[in-house]
C-alpha positions in Angstrom: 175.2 137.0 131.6 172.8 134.2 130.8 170.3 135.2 127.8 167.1 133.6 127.9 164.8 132.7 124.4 162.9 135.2 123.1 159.0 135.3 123.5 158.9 137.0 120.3 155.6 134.6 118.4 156.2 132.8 115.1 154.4 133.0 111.8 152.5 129.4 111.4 152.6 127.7 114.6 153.0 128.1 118.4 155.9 127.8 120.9 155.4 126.1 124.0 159.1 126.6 126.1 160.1 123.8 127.8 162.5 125.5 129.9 163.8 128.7 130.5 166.6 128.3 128.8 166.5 125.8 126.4 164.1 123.6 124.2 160.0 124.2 123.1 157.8 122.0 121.4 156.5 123.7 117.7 152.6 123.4 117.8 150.4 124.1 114.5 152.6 122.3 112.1 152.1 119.6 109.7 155.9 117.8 108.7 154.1 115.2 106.1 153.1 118.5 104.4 155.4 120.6 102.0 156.5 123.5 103.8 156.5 127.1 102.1 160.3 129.0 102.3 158.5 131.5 104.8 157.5 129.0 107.2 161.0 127.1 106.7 162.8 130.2 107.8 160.4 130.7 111.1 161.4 126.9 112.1 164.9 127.7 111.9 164.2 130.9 114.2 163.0 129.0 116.2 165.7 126.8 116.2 168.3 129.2 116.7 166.0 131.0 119.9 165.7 127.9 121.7 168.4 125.6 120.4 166.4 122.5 120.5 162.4 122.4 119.5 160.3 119.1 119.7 157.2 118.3 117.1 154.5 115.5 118.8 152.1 113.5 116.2 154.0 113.4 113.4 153.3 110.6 111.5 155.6 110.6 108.4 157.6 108.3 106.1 161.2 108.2 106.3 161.4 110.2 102.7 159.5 113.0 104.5 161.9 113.0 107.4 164.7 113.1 104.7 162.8 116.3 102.6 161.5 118.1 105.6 166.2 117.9 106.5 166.9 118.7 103.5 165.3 122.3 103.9 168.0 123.0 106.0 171.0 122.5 104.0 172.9 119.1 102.9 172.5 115.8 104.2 175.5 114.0 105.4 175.9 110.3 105.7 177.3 108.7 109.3 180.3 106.3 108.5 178.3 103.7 110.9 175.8 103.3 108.2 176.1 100.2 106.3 177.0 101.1 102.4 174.4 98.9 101.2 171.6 100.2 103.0 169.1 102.4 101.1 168.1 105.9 102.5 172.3 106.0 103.6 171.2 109.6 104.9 169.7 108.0 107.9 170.8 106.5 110.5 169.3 104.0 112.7 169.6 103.7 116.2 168.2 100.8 118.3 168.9 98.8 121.3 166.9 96.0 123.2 167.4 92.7 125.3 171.1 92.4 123.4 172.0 95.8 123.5 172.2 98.7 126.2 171.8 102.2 125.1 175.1 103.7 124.4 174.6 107.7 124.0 174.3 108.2 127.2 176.9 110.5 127.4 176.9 114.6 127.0 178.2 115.3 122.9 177.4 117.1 120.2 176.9 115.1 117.3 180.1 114.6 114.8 182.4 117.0 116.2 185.5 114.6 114.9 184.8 116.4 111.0 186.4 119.0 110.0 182.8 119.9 109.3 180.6 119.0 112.3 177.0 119.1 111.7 174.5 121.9 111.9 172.0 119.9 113.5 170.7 116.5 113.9 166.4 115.3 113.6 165.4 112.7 115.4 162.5 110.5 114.7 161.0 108.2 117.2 160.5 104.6 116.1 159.4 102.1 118.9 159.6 103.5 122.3 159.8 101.5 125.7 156.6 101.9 128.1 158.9 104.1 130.4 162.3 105.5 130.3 164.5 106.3 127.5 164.2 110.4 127.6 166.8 112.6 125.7 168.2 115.5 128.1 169.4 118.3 126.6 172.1 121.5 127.7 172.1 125.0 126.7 175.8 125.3 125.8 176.2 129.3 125.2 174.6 129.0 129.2 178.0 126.7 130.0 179.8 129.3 128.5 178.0 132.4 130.8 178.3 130.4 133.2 181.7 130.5 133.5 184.2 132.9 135.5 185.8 136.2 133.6 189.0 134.5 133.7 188.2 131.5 132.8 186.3 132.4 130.0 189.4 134.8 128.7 191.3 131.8 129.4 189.1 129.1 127.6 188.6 131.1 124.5 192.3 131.2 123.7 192.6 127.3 123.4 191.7 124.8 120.8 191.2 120.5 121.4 191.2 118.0 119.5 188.1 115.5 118.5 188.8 111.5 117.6 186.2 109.8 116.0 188.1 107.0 117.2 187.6 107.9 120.7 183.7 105.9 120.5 183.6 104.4 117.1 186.9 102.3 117.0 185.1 99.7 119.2 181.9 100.4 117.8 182.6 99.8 114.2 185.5 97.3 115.0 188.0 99.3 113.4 191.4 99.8 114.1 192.4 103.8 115.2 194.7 104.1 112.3 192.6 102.7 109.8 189.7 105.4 111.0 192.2 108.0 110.9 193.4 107.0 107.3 189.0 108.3 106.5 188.9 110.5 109.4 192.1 112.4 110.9 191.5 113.9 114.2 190.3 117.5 114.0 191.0 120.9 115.8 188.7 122.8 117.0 188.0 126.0 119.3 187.2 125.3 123.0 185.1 128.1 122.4 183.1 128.4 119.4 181.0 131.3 117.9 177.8 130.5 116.3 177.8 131.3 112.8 174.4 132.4 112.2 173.4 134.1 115.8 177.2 135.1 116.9 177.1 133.8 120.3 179.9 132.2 122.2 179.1 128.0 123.0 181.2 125.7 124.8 182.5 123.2 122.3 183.9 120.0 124.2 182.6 117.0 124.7 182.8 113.7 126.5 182.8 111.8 123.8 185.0 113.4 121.1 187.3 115.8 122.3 190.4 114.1 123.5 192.6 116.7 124.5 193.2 120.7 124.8 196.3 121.7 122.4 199.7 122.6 124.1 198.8 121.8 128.0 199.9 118.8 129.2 197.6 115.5 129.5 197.4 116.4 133.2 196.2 119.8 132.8 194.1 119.0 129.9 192.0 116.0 132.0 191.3 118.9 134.7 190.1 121.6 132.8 188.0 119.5 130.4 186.6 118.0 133.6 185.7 121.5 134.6 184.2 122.2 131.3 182.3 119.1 130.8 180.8 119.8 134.2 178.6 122.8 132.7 176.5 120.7 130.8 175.6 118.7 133.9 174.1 121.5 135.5 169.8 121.0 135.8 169.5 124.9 134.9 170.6 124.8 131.8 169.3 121.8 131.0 165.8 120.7 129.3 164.3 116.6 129.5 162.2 115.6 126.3 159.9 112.5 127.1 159.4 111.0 124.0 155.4 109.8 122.8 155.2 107.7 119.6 155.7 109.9 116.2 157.6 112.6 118.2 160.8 114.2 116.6 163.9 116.1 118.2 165.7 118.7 115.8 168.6 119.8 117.7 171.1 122.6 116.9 174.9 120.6 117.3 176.5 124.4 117.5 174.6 125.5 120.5 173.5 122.6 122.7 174.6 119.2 123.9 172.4 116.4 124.7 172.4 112.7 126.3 170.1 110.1 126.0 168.9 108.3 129.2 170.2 104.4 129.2 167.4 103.7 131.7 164.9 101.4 130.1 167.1 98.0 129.2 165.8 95.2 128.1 163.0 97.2 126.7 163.1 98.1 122.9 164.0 101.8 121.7 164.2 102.1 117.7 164.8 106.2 116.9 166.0 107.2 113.4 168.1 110.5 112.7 168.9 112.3 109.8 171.7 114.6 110.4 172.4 117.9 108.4 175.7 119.0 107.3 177.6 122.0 109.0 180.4 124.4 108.5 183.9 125.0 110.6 183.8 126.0 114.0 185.8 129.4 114.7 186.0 131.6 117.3 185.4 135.8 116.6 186.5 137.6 119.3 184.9 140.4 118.0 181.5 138.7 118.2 
């Protein structure tokens, strides 16, 4: 059964739902301001009801992108940032004439720790005149949207994430030598949220090499199948981006992919990403 967000109000702004299933942009708020605890907690509710939420006009520094994160646990800091760069909590992304976009693929941020991220907020920099959205998918939808069998089926089985599998060519590092810092990771095909208790997909394009004990064969076609969900328009919402926007996505519930579609035009975004715990599944939840 496919549970739709809430249209329960929160306390200090307004919620405008994007989509029936995912994603609303937070009206009323002010992000270069400092936030009280109460109205903290409402933005993560919100977070957690509708998996992704979207603030427009926010004009900020990059320190109040960094304090407005760190409200929502600890910062982590993305092996493709540079060691000597200052503010190592955030990490820049930009393409233009020498460089196409290259997350245009469905993931979930980090899922190659042992620890993969809570969520990930994204800051818009310099935009193209057209193009350049971020889509994003309900991933407890995938997972309802699935067959009784399958589902009994799916949540028995555990894959494994590479970092290797994107950021060996990216970074120019051999797979061994990313291992040595990052070993591949196992994780549940299924995973229960930890703070609302509800069952998500958890594979991904990009990460998640292969389903333990099937062969490569049978792994390819059911991760195939899988990965299929999160193509699916209904459980999907499209955020067009407007200059001082921002994206705070929730990396346990939803997946997201952002639209390669506006080469050689410029897109400069900036994300700070906050840290996570281990994925499990509860059968009892």
């Amino acid at each position: 059964m496919t549970h739709q967000p809430s249209a329960a109000s929160f306390a200090g702004f307004e919620t405008r739902a994007l989509s029936p299933s995912i994603g609303a942009e937070i009206h009323g708020l002010d992000l270069s301001r400092d936030l009280d605890d109460h109205t903290v907690a409402e933005v993560r509710r919100a977070l957690l009801t509708y998996k992704v939420i979207f603030f427009r006009e926010q004009d900020i520094t990059r320190a109040q992108h960094i304090a407005f994160a760190r409200r929502f646990g600890e910062l982590e800091i993305h092996p493709a940032t540079p060691k000597s760069q200052p503010d190592p909590e955030v990490l820049h992304i930009a393409h233009g004439p020498d460089s196409r976009g290259k997350e245009n693929a469905w993931h979930s941020d980090v899922t190659w720790r042992e620890t993969p991220s809570l969520g990930s907020i994204l800051r818009a920099i310099e935009l193209p005149p057209v193009g350049g959205d971020t889509l994003f998918c309900d991933m407890y939808a995938a997972y309802d949207s699935l067959s009784p069998a399958m589902k009994d089926w799916v949540c028995s089985l555990s894959a494994v994430h590479d970092i290797a599998r994107v950021f060996a060519g990216r970074l120019g590092k051999d797979r061994d030598e990313l291992h040595a810092k990052f070993p591949p990771m196992t994780h549940p095909v299924v995973r229960t949220h930890p703070e609302t208790g509800r069952r998500a997909l958890y594979v991904n394009t990009a990460f998640t090499d292969h389903i333990v004990g099937l062969s490569r064969k049978e792994s390819d076609w059911l991760l195939a199948h899988l990965y299929a969900q999160a193509t699916v328009p209904e459980h999907q919402c499209r955020f067009v981006w407007r200059p001082n926007s921002i994206a705070f996505w929730d990396n346990r519930s939803s997946q997201h992919y952002a639209a390669s579609d506006y080469f050689p035009q410029v897109r400069r975004m900036e994300r700070v990403t906050i840290a996570g715990d281990r994925p499990f599944f509860d059968a009892a939840r």
